[in-house]
C-alpha positions in Angstrom: 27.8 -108.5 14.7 26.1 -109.7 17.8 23.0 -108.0 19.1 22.8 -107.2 22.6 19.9 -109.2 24.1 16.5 -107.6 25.3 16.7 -109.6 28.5 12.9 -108.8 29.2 12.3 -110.6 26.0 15.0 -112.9 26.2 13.6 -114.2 29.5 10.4 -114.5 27.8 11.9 -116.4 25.3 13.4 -119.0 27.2 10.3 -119.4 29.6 8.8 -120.9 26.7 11.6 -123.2 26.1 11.1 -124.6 29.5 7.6 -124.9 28.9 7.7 -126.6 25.5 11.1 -129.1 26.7 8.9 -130.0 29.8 5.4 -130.5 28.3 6.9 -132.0 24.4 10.5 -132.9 25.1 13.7 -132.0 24.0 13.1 -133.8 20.5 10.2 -131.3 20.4 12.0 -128.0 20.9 12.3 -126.2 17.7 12.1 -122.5 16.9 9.2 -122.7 15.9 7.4 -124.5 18.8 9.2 -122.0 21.1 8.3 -118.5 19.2 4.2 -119.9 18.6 4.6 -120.1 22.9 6.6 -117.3 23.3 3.6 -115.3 21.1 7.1 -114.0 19.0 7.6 -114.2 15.2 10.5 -116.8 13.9 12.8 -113.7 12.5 12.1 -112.2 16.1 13.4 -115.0 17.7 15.8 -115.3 16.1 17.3 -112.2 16.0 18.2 -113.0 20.0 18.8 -116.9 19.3 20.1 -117.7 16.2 19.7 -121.0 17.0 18.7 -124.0 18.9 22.0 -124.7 20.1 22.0 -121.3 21.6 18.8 -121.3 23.0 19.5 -124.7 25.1 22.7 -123.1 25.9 21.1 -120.0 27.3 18.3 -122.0 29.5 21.1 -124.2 31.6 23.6 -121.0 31.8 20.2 -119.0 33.2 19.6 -121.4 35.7 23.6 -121.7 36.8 23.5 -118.4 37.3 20.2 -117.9 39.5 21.0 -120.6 41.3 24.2 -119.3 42.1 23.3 -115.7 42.8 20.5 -117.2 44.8 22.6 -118.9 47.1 25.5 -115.7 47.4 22.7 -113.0 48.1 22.0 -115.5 51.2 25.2 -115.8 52.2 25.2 -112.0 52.7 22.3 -112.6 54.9 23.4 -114.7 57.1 25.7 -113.9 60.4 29.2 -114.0 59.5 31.2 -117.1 61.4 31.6 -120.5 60.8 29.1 -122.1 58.7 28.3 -119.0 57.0 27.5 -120.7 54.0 26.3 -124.0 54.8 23.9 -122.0 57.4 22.7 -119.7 54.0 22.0 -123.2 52.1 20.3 -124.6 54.9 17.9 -121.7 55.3 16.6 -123.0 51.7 14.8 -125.6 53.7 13.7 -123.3 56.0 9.7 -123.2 53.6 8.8 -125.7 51.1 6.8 -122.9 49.7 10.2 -121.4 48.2 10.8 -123.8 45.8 8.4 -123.1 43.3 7.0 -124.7 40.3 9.1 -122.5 38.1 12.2 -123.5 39.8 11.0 -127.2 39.2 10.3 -126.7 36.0 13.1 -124.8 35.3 15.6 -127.7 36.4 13.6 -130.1 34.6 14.0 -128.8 31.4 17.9 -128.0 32.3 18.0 -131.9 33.2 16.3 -132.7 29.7 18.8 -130.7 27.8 21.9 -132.1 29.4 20.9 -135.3 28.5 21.1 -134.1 24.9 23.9 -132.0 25.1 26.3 -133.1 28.2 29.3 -130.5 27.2 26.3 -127.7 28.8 27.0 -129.2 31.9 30.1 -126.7 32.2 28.0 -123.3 33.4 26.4 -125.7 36.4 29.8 -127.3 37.0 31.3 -123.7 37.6 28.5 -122.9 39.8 29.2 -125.7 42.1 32.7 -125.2 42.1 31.7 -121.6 43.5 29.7 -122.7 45.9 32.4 -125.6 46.6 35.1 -123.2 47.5 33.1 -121.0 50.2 32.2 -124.2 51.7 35.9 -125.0 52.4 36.2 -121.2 53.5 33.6 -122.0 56.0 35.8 -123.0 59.2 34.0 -126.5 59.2 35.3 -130.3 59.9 36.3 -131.8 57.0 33.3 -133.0 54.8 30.2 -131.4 57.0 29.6 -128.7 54.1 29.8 -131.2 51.2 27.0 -133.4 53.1 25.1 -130.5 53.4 24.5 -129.5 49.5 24.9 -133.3 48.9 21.5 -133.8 50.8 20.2 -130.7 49.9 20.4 -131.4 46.1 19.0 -134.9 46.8 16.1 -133.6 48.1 15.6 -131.3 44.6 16.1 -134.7 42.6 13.6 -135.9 44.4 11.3 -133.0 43.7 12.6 -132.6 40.2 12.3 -136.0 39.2 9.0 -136.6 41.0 11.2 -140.0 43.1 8.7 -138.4 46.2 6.9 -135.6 47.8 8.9 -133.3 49.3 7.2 -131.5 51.7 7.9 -129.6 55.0 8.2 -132.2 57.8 10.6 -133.9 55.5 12.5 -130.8 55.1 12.7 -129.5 58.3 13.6 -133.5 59.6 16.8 -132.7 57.2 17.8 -129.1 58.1 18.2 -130.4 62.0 19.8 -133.3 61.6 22.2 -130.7 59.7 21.7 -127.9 61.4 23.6 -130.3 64.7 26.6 -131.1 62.2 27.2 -127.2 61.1 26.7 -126.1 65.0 29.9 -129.0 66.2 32.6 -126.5 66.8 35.3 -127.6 63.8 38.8 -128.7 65.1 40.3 -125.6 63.0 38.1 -123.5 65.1 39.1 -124.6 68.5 40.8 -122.3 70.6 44.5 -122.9 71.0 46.2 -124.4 73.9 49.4 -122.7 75.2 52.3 -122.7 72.9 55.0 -125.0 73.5 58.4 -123.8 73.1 60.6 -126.4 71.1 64.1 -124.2 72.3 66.7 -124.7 75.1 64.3 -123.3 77.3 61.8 -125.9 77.5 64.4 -128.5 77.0 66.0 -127.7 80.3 62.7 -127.5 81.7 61.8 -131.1 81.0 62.0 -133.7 83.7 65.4 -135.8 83.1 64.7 -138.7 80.6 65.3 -142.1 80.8 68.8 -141.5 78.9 70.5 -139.8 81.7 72.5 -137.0 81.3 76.1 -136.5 79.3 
């Protein structure tokens, strides 16, 4: 029978997992190592991960699903219209100061277990299919909204991964450079000419072609 989880403790639980896959490695995270951080016993651990397989599995579905929810509960903040959800993604940039060191170390450890494990790639693949699809709802040109989250998860790599500093000039230097390819009014969006009847009607209305009449 499956336990329901505490999710207070369960949290708690894999906050420890983070810290013990970023500070020892993956080849270092054992039940053990995690209940001694977690301040838990082994049978209490236990009793919520059975085992290590599930814990890694929890900490990557965790962070598919904040990230996710993260990015939804902004699209509900942001005005409705075109762009809706590139302009929620792009307000991400908005203060450096939001992407804390939990979020980094978070990701890091999610990064570390995927390398172990790549079939736990599927909770974060499902995310970005999520986020994919209200892209394409988003009245755009072609390709605007996938070169937004394309940068924008650049940028975390590069935070993540420690390839540079991120900080706020180089933020903002991003966000209105894309900020001027979400505001282009999209082709789909453009407001229709008048429509050209294909009947009789505008047949006879033609001027007389080069073929002459019958």
């Amino acid at each position: 029978m499956e336990h329901k989880f505490d999710i207070p403790l369960a949290d708690r639980v894999l906050d420890a997992a983070e810290i013990v896959v970023v500070r020892q490695g993956i080849g270092n995270l054992t039940i053990d190592a995690v209940a001694v951080e977690a301040g838990l016993s082994k049978g209490g651990l236990l009793h919520h991960f059975p085992t290590k397989d599930r814990l890694i599995e929890a900490m990557v579905t965790r962070c598919a699903e904040e990230w996710l929810r993260y990015a939804l509960e902004a699209r509900e903040r942001a005005a409705p219209g075109p762009g809706r959800m590139a302009r929620a993604l792009l307000g991400h940039l908005a203060d450096a100061q939001s992407w804390t060191d939990q979020c980094q170390q978070r990701s890091a450890a999610v990064f570390v277990a995927l390398v172990q494990n790549p079939r736990l790639i599927e909770p974060m693949r499902r995310v970005y299919a999520e986020i994919g699809a209200r892209l394409r709802e988003d009245g755009l040109s072609a390709g605007v909204g996938e070169t937004v989250i394309a940068a924008m998860d650049g940028l975390w790599l590069y935070r993540v991964l420690g390839l540079r500093e991120v900080e706020q000039g180089l933020m903002d230097r991003i966000r209105l450079v894309l900020e001027s390819l979400v505001d282009q009014t999209p082709p789909a969006r453009r407001a229709p000419g008048p429509v050209r009847s294909r009947g009789p009607a505008a047949r006879r209305s033609r001027p007389n072609s080069t073929r002459g009449s019958r």
